[in-house]
C-alpha positions as CSV (number, residue, x, y, z in Angstrom):
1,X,0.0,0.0,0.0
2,X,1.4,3.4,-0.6
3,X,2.6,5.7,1.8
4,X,0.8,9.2,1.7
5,X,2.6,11.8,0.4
6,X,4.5,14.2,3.3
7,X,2.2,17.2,4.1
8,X,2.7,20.2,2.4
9,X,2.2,22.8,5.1
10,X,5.2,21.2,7.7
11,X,7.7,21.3,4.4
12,X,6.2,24.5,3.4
13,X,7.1,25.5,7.0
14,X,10.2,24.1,7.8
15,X,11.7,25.9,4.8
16,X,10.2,29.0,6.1
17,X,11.8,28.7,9.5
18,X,15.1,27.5,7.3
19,X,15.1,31.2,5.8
20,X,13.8,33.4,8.4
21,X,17.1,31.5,10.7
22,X,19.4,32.3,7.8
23,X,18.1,35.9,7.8
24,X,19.0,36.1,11.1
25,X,22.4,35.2,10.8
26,X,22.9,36.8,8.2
27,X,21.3,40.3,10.0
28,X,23.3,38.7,13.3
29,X,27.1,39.0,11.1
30,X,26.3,42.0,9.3
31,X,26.1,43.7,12.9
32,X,28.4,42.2,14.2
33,X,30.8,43.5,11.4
34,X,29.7,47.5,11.7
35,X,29.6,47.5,15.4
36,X,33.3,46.0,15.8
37,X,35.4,45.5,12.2
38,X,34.2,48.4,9.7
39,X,32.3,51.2,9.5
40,X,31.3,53.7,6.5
41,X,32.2,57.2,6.9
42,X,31.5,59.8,4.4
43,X,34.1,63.3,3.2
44,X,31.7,65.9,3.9
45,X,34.7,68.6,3.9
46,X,37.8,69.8,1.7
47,X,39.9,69.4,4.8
48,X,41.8,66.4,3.2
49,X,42.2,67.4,0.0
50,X,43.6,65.7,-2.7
51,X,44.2,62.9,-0.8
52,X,40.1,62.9,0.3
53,X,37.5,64.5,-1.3
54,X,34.0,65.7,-0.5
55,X,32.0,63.0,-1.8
56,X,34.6,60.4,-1.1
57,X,32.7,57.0,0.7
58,X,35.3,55.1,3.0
59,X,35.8,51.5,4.9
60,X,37.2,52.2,8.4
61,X,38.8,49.4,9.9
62,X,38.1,49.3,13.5
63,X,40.3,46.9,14.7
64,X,43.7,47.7,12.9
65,X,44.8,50.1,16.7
66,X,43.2,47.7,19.1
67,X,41.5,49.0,22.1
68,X,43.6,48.0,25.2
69,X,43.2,44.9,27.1
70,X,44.0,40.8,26.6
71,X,42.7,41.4,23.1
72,X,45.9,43.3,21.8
73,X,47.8,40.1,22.9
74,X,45.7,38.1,20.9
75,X,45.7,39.7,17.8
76,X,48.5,41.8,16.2
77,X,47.2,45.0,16.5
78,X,49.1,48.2,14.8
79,X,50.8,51.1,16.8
80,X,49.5,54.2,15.2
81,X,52.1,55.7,13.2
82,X,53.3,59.0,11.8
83,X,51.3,59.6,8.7
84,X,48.5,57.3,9.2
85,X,45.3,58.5,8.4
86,X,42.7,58.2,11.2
87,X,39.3,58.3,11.7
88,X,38.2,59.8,15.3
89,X,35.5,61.3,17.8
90,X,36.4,65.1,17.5
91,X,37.7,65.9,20.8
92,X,35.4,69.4,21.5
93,X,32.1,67.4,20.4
94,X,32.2,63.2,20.4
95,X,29.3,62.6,18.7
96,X,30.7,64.2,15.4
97,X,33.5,61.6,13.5
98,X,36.5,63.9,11.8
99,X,39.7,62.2,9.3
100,X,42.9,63.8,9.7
101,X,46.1,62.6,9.3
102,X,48.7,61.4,12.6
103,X,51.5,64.3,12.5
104,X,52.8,64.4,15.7
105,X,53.2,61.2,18.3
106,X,53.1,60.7,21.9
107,X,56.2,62.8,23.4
108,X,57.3,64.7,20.3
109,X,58.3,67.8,19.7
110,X,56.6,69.8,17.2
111,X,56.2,73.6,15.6
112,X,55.6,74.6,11.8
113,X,58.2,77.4,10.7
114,X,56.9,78.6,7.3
115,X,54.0,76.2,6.5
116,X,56.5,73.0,7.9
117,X,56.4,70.8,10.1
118,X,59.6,70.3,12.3
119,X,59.2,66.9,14.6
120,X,61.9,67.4,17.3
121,X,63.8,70.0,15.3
122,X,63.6,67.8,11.9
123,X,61.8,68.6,8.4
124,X,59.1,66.1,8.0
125,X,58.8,64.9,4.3
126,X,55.1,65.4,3.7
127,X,54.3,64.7,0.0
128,X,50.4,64.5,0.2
129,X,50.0,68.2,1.5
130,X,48.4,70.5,-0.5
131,X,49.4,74.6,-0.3
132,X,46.8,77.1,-1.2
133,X,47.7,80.4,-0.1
134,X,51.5,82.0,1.0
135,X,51.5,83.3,4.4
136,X,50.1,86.8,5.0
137,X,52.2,88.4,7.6
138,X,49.8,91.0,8.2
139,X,46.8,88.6,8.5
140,X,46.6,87.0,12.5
141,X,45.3,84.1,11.4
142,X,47.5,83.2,8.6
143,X,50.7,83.8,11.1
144,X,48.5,81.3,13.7
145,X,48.4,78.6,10.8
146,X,51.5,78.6,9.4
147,X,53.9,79.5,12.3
148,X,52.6,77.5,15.0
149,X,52.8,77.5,17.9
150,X,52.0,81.2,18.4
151,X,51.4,82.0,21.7
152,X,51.3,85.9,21.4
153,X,48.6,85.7,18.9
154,X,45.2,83.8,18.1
155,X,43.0,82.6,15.1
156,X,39.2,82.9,14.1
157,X,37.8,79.7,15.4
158,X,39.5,78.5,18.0
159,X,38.7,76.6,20.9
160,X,40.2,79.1,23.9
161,X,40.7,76.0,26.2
162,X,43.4,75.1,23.8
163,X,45.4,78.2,24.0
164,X,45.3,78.1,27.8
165,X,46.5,74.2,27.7
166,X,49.4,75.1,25.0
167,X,50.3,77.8,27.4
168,X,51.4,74.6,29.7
169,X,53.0,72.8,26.7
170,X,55.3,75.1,24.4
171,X,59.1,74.9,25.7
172,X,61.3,77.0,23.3
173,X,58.7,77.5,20.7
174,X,58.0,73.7,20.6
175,X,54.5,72.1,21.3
176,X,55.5,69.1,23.3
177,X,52.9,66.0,23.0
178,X,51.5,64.4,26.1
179,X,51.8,61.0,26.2
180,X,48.3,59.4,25.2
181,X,47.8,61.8,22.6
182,X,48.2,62.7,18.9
183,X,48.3,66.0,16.4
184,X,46.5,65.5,13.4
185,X,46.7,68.2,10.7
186,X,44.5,68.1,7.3
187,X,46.2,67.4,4.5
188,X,44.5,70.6,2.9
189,X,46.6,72.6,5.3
190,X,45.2,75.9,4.6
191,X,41.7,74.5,4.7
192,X,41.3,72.4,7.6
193,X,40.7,73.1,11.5
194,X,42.6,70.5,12.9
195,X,44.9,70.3,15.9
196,X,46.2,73.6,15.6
197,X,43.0,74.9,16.4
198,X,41.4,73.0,19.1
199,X,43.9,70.5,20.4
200,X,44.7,67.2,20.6
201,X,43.4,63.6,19.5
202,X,43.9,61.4,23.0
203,X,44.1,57.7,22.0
204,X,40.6,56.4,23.3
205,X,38.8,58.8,20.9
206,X,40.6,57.2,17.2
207,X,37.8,54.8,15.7
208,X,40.0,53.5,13.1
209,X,41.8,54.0,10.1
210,X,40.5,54.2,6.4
211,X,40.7,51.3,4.4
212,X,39.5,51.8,0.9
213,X,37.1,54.6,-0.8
214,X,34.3,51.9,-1.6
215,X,32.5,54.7,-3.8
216,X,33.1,58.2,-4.8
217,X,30.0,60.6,-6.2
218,X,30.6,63.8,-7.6
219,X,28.7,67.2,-6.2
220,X,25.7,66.6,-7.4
221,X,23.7,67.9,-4.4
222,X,25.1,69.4,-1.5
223,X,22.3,70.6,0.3
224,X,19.7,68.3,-0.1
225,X,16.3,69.2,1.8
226,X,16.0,67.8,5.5
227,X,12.6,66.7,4.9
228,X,11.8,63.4,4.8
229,X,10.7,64.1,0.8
230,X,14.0,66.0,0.0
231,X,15.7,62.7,1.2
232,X,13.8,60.7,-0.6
233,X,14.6,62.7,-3.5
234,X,18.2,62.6,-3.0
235,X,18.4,59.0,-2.7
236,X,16.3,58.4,-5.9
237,X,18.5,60.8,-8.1
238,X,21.7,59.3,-6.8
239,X,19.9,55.8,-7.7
240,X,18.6,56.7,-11.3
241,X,21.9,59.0,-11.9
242,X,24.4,56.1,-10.2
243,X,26.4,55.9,-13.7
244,X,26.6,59.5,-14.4
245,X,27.3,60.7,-11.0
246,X,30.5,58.0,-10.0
247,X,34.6,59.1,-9.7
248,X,35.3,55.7,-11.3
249,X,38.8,56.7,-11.3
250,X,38.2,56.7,-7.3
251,X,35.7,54.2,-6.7
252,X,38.1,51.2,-5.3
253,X,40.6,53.2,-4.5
254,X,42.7,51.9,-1.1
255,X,43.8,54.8,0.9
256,X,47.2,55.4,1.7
């Protein structure tokens, strides 16, 4: 006598189950990925010019500097190192993410005479910086920014804790580095309010460093509207214009 057929609703079930637990997993990795390996971070400013550009969608590997602990002995973490380019919770106001690149290390010794950067009296070869203006000698600011540090005058926007604190820290026109902390400079030096202007990066507040620009969009809408439409638009345009608006020379791109 034949056996009756299995029932369709338990197979029609079990391969329901089957999916929803792959989905899971799949959901349960993906998280697990962005919360503790990489993270996308988007160039919203010229500070990093040419080496980053607005528009410029990047990988940030979170692991690469550790974060203190047994883990550090388990996996071989990197020391970060002069001319790395990190990706960290700006000092004045954590919940906003800044990229700047490492120019001066725990315990160094550092002033700019002239637009460069001396690191315990020594030129620094710095082949990615990108000049825009000469210094105006006349101009307060401009002597802030390219003569640093400056403690007899002070630039437009910046932080006045930080001119207090460097008050404690210049020895014979040298900045000296505490230990635990880094100075980061744009590589758009004329164009970037970095560490000369608010202070240092201490070591707990570097998320990681860039990996690879994973897509690159040209300005095709920089002030999209903050209603939930305007978004909505943005996104669709980018969608329907995906082609048109790519760097393909940059999309791909590993960052050095």
């Amino acid at each position: 006598m034949d056996s009756p057929p299995p029932p369709i609703i338990s197979t029609f079930g079990g391969d329901l189950i089957s999916s929803i637990q792959s989905l899971l997993g799949t959901v349960v990795i993906a998280v697990f990925v962005i919360t503790f390996i990489v993270q996308a971070f988007q160039i919203p400013s010229e500070s990093m010019e040419n080496t980053l550009l607005v528009g410029d969608y990047l990988l940030v590997n979170k692991l690469c500097y550790g974060g203190g602990g047994i883990g550090n002995y388990l996996v071989p973490y990197q020391k970060i190192r002069r001319g790395d380019i990190i990706v960290f919770l700006y000092p004045v106001d954590p919940k906003q993410h800044f990229v700047k690149r490492v120019v001066g290390l725990p315990g160094d010794r550092l002033r700019l005479v002239n637009k460069k950067v001396l690191i315990n009296g020594k030129p620094l070869e710095e082949p990615y910086v990108r000049f825009l203006e000469p210094t105006n000698p006349n101009d307060p600011n401009s002597l802030f920014r390219d003569d640093f540090p400056r403690l007899d005058t002070y630039a437009m926007n910046m932080e006045g804790s930080w001119l207090q604190q460097m008050h404690t820290l210049v020895e014979d026109g040298e900045l000296i580095i505490p230990q635990g902390n880094y100075f980061v400079m744009g590589d758009n030096r004329d164009d970037s309010q970095d560490s000369r202007y608010w202070g240092f990066v201490p070591r707990e507040n570097v998320v990681g460093r860039p990996l690879i620009i994973y897509w690159s969009v040209r300005d095709w809408d920089e002030n999209p509207s903050p209603t939930l439409a305007g978004r909505l638009n943005h996104v669709v345009y980018a969608a329907t214009h995906f082609f048109q608006i790519t760097r393909w020379n940059r999309t791909l791109r590993l960052i050095h």
